[in-house]
C-alpha positions as CSV (number, residue, x, y, z in Angstrom):
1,X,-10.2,28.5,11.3
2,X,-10.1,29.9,14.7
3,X,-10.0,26.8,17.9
4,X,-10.4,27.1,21.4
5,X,-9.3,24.0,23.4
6,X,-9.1,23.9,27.0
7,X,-5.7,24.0,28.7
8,X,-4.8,22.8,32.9
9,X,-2.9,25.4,34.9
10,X,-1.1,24.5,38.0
11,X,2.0,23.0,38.7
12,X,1.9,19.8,36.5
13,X,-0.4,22.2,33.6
14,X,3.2,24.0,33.5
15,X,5.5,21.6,33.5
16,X,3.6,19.4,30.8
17,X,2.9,16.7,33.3
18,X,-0.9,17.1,33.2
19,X,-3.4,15.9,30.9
20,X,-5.9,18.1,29.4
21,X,-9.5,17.6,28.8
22,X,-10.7,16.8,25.2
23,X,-12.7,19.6,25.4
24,X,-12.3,21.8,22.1
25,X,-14.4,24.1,19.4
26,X,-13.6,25.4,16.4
27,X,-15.3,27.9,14.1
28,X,-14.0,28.5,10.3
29,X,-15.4,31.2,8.2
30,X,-14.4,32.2,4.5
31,X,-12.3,35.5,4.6
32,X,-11.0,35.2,0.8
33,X,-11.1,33.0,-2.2
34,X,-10.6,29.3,-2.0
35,X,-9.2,27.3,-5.0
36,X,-9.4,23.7,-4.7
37,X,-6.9,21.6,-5.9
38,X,-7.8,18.3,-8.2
39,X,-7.0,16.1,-5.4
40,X,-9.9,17.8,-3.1
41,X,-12.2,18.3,-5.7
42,X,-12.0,14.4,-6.6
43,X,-12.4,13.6,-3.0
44,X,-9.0,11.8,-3.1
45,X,-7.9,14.1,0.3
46,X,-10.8,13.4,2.3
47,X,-10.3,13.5,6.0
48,X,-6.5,14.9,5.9
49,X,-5.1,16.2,8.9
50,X,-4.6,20.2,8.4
51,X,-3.6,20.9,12.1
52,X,-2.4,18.6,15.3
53,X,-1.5,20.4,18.3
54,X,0.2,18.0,21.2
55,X,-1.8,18.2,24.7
56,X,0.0,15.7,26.4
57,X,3.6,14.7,27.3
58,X,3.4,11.6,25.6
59,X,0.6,10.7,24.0
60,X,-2.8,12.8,23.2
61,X,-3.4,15.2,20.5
62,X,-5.4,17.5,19.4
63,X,-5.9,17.1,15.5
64,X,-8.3,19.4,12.9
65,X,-9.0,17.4,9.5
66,X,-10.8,18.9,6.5
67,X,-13.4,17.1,4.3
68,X,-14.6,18.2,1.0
69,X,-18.6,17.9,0.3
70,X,-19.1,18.2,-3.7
71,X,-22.5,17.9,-3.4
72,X,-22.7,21.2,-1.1
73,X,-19.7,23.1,-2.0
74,X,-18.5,23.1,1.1
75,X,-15.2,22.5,2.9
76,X,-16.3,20.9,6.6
77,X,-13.4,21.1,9.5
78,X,-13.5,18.3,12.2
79,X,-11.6,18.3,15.4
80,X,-10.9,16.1,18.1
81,X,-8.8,14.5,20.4
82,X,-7.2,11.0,19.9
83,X,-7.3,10.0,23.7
84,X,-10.0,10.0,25.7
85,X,-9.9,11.4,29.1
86,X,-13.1,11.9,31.7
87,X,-15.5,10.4,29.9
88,X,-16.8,10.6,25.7
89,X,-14.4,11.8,23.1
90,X,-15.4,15.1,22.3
91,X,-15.5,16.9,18.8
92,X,-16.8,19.9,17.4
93,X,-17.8,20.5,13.2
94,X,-17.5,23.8,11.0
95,X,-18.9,24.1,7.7
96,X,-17.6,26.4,5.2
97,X,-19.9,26.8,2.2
98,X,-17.3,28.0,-0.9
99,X,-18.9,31.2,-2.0
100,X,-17.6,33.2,-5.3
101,X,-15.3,35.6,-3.8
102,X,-14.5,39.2,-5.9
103,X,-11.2,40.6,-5.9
């Protein structure tokens, strides 16, 4: 998965004293072949955290988690922010349908 998340410059953006926006995307796309483990398969890992990124001095974070739809075949990649600043939290969804993949 590739995400873009928005970053403050400046003097405090540089010194980690400034809070960034919750603003954030992410786009995933399948680039080889995916093997799900039992524990994804039986839904038993749902909403695990797969990448957390820091984006404050102290508190906020950044955080991707992964879900697994059976019915679809498809892994789905959330992100968000676990502090709201200026206003609703924001979030952003990628859907990866698990295609047959030949070597």
């Amino acid at each position: 998965c590739y995400i873009s998340l928005a970053k403050t410059g400046g003097i405090k953006g540089g010194l980690g004293l400034a809070e960034d926006t919750s603003d954030a995307a992410i786009s995933c796309q399948q680039v080889g072949p995916i093997e799900l483990t039992d524990k994804i398969k039986n839904g038993k890992t749902q909403g695990d955290v797969v990448f957390q990124k820091r984006t404050s001095l102290v508190f906020k974070k950044l955080q991707v988690v992964r879900f697994y739809d059976a019915k679809r075949n498809a892994l789905v990649y959330l992100t968000y922010s676990d502090k709201i600043v200026d206003g609703s939290p924001k979030n952003a969804i990628s859907a990866v349908p698990i295609m047959p993949w030949n070597k």
